[in-house]
N, C-alpha and C positions, 0 to 999 in steps of 0.2 A: 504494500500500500504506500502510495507516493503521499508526503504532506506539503500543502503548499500553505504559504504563509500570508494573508492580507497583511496581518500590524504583527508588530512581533511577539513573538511566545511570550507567556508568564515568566517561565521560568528558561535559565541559561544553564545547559549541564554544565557541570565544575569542567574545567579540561585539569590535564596532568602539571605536573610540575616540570618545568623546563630543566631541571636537572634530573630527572627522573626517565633515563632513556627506555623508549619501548623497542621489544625486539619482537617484529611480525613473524607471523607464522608462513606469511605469502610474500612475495614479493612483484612489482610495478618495473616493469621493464621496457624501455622505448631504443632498439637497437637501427643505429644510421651507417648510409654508405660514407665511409669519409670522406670521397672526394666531391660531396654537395657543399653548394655557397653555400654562405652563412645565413640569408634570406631562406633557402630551400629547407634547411636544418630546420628552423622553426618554422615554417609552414608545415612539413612532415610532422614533427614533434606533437603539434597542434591537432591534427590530423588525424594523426593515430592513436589518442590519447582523449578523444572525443566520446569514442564507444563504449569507452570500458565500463563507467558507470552504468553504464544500461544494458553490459551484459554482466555486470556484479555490479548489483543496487547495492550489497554491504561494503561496499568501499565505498562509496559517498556518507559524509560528515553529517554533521546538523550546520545550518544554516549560522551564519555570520551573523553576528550583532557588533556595533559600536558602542561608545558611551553614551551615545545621542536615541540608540535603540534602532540607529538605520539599519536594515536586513541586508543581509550578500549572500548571492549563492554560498551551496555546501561546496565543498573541494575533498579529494580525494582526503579519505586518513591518515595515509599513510604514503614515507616519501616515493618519488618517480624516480629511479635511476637512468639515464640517457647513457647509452654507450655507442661507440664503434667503432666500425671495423670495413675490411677489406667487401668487394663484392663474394669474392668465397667465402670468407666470413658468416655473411650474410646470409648467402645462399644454404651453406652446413646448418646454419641457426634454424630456418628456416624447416626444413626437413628433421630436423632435431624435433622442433615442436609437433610437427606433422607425426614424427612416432612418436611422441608420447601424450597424445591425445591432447596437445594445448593450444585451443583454440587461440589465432592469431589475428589483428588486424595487421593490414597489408597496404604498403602505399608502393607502386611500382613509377620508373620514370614517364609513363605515359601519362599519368595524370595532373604532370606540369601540361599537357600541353590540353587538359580540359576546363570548362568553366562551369561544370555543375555536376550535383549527384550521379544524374542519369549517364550522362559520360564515360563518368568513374566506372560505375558501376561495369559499361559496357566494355571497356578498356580491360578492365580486369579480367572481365567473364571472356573476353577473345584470345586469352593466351594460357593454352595447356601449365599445369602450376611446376613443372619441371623450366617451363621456358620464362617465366614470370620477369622481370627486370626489376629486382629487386629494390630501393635506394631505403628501405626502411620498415622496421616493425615493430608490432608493440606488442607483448603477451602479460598475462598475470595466472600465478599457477603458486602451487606450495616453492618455498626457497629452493630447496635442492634441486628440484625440475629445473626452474630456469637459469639456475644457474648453471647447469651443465649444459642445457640449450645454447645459455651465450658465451660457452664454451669460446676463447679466443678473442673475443672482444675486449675492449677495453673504456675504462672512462671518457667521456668526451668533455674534451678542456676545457 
């Protein structure tokens, strides 16, 4: 059940204490080709990082309050790691997730050259997933999955 908010809530969950680090059971992964501009990096990033919450609603927060009681969207719970790597890189990751059942979003290089869903959508659906042009992905799965998924990647600067 989705909640929307007209005025803001009664009450504000306590959050944690910033010295009180949490250690997730799952991990938020968004893996890049490195050789994208800096502009494509965050377009991608953006991209693929759009879905997740609606294909895990428990990763979305409670909603934002100020002092003033202005409402802000919720944001994920928990941090996004960005990494990358090589087109093999990519492509290994890719197939990695594929055997171990972890559903991925996909941004291939065709879809610089679209201007809407439907495009996307068609762009993608036109190329066998072995032939894909890979420049970015995003998964979330328990730690160890995806970490071996991103096997070989590494932090992006």
């Amino acid at each position: 059940m989705r909640r929307t908010y007209k005025t803001a809530p009664q009450t504000v969950p306590q959050s944690r204490s910033m010295n009180s680090p949490t250690r997730f059971d799952t991990k938020i992964a968004v893996l890049l080709r490195e050789d994208l501009e800096p502009w494509q990096r965050l377009n991608v990033t953006a991209f693929l990082v759009s879905g997740l919450g609606t294909a895990f609603p428990e990763l979305i927060g409670e909603p934002y309050l100020d002092a003033d009681d202005t409402v802000y969207h919720p944001m994920f719970r928990q941090p996004v790691l960005v990494l990358e790597g090589s087109a093999e890189t990519l492509t290994a990751a890719h197939e990695r997730a594929l055997s171990r059942s972890l559903r991925t979003a996909v941004f291939t290089a065709d879809l610089f050259t679209t201007g809407n869903d439907h495009d996307n959508r068609a762009a993608v659906r036109a190329v066998p997933t072995p032939a894909l042009d890979l420049v970015g992905l995003a998964l979330h799965g328990p730690r160890n999955a995806v970490d071996k998924t991103l096997k070989g990647s590494r932090m992006h600067p």
